[in-house]
Biopython code that builds the backbone (N, CA, C, O; Angstrom):
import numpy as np
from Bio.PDB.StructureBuilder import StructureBuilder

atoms = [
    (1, "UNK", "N", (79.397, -169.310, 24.247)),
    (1, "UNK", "CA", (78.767, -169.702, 23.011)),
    (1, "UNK", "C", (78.701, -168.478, 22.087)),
    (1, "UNK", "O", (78.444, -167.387, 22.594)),
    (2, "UNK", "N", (78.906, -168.577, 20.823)),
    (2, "UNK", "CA", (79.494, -167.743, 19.967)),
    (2, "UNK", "C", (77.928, -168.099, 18.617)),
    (2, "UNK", "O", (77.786, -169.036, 17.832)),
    (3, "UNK", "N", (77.270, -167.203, 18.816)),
    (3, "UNK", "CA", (76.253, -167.437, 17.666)),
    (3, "UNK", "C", (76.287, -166.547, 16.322)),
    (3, "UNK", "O", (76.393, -165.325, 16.428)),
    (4, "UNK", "N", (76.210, -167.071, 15.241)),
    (4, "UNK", "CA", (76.327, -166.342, 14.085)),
    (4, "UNK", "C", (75.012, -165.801, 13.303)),
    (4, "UNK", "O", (74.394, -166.832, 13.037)),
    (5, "UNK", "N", (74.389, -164.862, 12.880)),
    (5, "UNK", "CA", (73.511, -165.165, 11.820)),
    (5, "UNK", "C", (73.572, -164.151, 10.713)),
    (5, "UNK", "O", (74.135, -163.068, 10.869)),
    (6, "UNK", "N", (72.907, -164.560, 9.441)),
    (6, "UNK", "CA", (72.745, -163.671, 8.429)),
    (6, "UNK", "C", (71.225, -163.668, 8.283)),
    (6, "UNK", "O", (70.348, -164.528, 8.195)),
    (7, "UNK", "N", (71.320, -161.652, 8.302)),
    (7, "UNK", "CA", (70.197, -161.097, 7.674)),
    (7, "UNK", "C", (70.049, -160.517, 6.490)),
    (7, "UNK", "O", (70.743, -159.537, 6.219)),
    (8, "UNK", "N", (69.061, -161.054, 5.524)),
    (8, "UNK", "CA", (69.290, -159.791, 4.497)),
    (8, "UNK", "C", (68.311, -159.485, 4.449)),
    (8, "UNK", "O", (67.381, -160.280, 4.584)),
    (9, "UNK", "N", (68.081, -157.663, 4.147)),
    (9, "UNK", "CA", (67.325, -156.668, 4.297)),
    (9, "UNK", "C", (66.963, -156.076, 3.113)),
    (9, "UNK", "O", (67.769, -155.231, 2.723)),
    (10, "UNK", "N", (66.174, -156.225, 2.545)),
    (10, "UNK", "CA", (65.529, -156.302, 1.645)),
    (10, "UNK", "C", (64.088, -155.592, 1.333)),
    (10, "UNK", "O", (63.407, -155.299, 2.316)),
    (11, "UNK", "N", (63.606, -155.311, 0.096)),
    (11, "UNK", "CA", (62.304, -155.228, -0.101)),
    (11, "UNK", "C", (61.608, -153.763, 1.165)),
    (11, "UNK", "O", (62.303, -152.799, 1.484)),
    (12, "UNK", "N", (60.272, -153.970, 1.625)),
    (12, "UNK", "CA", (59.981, -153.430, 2.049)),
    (12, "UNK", "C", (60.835, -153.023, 3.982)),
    (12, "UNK", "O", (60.410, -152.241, 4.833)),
    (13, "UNK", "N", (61.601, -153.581, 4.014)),
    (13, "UNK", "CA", (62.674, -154.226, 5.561)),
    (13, "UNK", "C", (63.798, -152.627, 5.125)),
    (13, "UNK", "O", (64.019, -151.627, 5.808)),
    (14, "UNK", "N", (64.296, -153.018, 3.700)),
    (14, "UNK", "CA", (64.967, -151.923, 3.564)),
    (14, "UNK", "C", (64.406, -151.035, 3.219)),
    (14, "UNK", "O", (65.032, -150.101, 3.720)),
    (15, "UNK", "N", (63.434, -150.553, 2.558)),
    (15, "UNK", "CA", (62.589, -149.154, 2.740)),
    (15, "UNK", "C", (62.142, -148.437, 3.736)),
    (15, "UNK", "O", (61.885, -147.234, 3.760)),
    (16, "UNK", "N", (62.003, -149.786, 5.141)),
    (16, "UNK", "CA", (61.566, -149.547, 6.617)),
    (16, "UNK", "C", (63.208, -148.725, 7.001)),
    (16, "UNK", "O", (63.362, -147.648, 7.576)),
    (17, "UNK", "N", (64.165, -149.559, 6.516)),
    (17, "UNK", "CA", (65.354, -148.979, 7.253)),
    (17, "UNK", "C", (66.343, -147.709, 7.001)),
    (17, "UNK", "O", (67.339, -147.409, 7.660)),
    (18, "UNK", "N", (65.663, -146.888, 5.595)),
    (18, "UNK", "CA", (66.046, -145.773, 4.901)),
    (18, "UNK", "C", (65.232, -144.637, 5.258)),
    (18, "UNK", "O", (65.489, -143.469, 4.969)),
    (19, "UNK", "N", (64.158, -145.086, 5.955)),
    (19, "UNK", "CA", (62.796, -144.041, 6.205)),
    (19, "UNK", "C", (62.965, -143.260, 7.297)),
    (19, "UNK", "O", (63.943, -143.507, 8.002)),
    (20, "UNK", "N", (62.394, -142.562, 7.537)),
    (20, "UNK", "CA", (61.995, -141.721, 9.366)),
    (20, "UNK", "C", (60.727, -142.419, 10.056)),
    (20, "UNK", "O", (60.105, -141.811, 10.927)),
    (21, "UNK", "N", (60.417, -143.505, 9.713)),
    (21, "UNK", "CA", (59.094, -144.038, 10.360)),
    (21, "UNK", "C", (59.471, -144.045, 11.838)),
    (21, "UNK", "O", (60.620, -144.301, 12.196)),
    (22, "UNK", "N", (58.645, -143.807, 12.555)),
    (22, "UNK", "CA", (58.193, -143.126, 14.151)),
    (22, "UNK", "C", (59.484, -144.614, 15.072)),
    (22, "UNK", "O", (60.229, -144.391, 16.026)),
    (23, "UNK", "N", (59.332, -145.783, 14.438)),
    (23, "UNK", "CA", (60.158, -146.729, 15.240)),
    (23, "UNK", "C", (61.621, -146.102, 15.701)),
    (23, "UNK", "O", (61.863, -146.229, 16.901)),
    (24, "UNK", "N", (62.723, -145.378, 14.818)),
    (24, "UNK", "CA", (63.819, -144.625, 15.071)),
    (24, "UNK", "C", (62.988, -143.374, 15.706)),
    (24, "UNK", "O", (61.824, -142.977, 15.763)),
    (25, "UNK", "N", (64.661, -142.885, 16.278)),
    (25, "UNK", "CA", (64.617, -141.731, 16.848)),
    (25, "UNK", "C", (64.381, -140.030, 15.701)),
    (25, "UNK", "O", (64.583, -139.716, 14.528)),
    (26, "UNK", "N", (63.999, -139.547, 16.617)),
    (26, "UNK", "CA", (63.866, -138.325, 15.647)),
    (26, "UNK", "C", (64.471, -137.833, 14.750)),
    (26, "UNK", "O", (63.982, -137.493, 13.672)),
    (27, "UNK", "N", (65.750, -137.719, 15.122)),
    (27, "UNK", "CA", (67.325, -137.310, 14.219)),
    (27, "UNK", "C", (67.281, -138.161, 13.382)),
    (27, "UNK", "O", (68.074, -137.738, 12.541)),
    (28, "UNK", "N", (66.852, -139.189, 12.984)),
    (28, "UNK", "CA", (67.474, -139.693, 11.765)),
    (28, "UNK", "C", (67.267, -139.887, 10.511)),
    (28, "UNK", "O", (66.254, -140.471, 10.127)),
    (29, "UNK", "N", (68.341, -139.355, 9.547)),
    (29, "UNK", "CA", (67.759, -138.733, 8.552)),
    (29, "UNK", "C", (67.759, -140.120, 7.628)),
    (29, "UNK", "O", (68.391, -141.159, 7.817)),
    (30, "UNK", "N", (66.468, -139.637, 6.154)),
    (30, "UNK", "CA", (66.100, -139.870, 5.489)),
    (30, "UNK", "C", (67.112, -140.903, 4.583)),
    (30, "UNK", "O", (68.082, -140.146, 4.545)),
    (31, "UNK", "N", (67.420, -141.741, 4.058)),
    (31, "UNK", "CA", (68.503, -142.696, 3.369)),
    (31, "UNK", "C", (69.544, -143.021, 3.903)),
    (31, "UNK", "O", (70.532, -143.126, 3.176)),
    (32, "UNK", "N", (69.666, -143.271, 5.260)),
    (32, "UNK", "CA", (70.749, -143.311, 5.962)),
    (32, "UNK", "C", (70.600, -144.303, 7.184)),
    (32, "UNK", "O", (69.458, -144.421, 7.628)),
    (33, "UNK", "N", (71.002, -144.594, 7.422)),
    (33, "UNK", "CA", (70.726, -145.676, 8.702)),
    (33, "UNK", "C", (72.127, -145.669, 9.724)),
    (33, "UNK", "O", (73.247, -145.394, 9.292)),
    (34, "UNK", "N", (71.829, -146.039, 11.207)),
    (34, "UNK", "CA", (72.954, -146.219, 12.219)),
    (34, "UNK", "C", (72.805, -147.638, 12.558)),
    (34, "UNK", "O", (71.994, -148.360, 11.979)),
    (35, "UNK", "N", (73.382, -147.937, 13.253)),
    (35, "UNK", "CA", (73.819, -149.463, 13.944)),
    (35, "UNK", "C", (72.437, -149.851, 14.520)),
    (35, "UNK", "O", (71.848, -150.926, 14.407)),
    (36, "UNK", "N", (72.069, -148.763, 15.143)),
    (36, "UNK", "CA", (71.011, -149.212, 16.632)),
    (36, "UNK", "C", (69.493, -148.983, 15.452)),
    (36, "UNK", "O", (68.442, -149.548, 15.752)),
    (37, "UNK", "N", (69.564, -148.291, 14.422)),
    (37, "UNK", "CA", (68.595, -148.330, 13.038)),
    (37, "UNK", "C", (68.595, -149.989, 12.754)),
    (37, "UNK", "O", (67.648, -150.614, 13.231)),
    (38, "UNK", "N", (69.516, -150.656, 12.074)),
    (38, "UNK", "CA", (70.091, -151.350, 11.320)),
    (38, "UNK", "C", (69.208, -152.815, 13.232)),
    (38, "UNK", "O", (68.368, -153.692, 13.027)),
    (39, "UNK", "N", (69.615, -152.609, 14.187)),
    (39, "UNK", "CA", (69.150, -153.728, 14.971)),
    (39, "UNK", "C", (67.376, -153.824, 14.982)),
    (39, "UNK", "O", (66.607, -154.740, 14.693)),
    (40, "UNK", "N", (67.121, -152.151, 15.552)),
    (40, "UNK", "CA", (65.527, -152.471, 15.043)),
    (40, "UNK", "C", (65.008, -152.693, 14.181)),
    (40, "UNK", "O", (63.810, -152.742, 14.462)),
    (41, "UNK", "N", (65.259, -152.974, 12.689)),
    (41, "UNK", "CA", (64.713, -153.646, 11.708)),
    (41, "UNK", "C", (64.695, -155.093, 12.004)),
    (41, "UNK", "O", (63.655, -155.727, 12.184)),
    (42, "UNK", "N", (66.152, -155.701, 12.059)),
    (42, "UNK", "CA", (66.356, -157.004, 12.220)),
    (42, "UNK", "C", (65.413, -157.627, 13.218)),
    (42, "UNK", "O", (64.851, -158.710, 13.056)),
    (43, "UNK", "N", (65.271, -156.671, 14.483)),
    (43, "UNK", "CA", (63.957, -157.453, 15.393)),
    (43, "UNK", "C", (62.866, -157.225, 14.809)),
    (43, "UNK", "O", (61.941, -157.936, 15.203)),
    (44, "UNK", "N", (62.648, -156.565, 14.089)),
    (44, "UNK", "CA", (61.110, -156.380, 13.371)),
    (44, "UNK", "C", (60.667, -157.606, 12.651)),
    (44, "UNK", "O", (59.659, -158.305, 12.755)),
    (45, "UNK", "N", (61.954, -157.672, 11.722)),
    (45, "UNK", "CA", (61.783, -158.776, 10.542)),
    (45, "UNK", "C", (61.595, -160.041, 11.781)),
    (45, "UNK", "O", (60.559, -160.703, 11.712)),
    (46, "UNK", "N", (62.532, -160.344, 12.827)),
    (46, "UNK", "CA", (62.201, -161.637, 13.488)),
    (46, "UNK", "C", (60.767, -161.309, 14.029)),
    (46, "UNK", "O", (60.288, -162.433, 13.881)),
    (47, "UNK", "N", (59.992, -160.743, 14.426)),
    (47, "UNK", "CA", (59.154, -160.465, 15.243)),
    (47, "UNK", "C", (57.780, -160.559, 14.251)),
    (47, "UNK", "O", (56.671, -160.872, 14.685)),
    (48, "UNK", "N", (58.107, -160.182, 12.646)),
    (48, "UNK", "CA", (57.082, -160.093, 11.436)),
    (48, "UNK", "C", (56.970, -161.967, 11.338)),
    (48, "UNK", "O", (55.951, -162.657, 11.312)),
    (49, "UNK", "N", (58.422, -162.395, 11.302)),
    (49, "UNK", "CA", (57.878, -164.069, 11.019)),
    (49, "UNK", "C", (57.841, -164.563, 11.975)),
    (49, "UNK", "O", (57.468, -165.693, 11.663)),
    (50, "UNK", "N", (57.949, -164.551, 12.877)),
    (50, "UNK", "CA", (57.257, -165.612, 14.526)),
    (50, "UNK", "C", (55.738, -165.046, 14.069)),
    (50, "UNK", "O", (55.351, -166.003, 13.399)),
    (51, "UNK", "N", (54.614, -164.027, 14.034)),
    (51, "UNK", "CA", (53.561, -163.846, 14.326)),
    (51, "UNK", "C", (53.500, -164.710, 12.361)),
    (51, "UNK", "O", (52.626, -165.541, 12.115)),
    (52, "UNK", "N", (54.073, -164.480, 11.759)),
    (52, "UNK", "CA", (53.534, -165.164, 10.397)),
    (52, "UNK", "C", (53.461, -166.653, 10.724)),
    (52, "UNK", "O", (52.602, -167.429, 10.304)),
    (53, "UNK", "N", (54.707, -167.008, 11.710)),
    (53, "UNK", "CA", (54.344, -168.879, 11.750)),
    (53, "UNK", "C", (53.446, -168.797, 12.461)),
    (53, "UNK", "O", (52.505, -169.537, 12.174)),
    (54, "UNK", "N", (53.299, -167.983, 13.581)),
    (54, "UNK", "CA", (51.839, -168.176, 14.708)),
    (54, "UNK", "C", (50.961, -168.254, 13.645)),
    (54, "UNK", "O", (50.602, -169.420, 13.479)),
    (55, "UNK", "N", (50.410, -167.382, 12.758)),
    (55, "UNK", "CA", (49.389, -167.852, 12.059)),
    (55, "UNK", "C", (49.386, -168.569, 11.492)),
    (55, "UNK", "O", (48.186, -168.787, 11.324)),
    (56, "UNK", "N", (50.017, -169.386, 10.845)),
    (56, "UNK", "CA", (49.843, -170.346, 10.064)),
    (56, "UNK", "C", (49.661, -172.013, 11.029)),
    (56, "UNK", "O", (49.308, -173.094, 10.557)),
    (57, "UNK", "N", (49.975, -171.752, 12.206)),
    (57, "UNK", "CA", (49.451, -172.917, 13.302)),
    (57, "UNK", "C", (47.921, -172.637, 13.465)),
    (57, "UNK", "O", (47.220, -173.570, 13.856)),
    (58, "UNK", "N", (47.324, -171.371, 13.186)),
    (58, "UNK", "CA", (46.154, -171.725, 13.700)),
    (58, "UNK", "C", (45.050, -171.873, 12.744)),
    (58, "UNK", "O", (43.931, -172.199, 13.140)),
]
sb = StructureBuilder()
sb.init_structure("model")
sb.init_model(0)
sb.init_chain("A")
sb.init_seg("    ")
for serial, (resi, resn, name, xyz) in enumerate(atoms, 1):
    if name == "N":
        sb.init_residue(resn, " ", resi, " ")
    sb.init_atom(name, np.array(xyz, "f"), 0.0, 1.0, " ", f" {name:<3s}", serial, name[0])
structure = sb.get_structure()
């Protein structure tokens, strides 16, 4: 099974992904992003809206 998706990174997601915030590794510099940068955002953003629908169930 072959799954596709589109992310777009945006807004504060891409300010998260240009930054040195503590989530990346030390080395990585300031306006720049790597692959394994570029995946931990994308789980962030999924991980920011699952707890946004959790709240909104309760």
């Amino acid at each position: 099974m072959v799954i596709c998706e589109l992310h777009i990174i945006e807004h504060e997601y891409y300010d998260l992904l240009m930054s040195t915030d503590d989530m990346f590794t030390v080395d990585k510099p300031l306006n720049e992003y790597r692959l394994i940068d570029l995946f931990k955002v994308i789980d962030k953003m999924r991980e920011d809206r699952e707890n946004a629908s959790t709240d909104e169930v309760r």
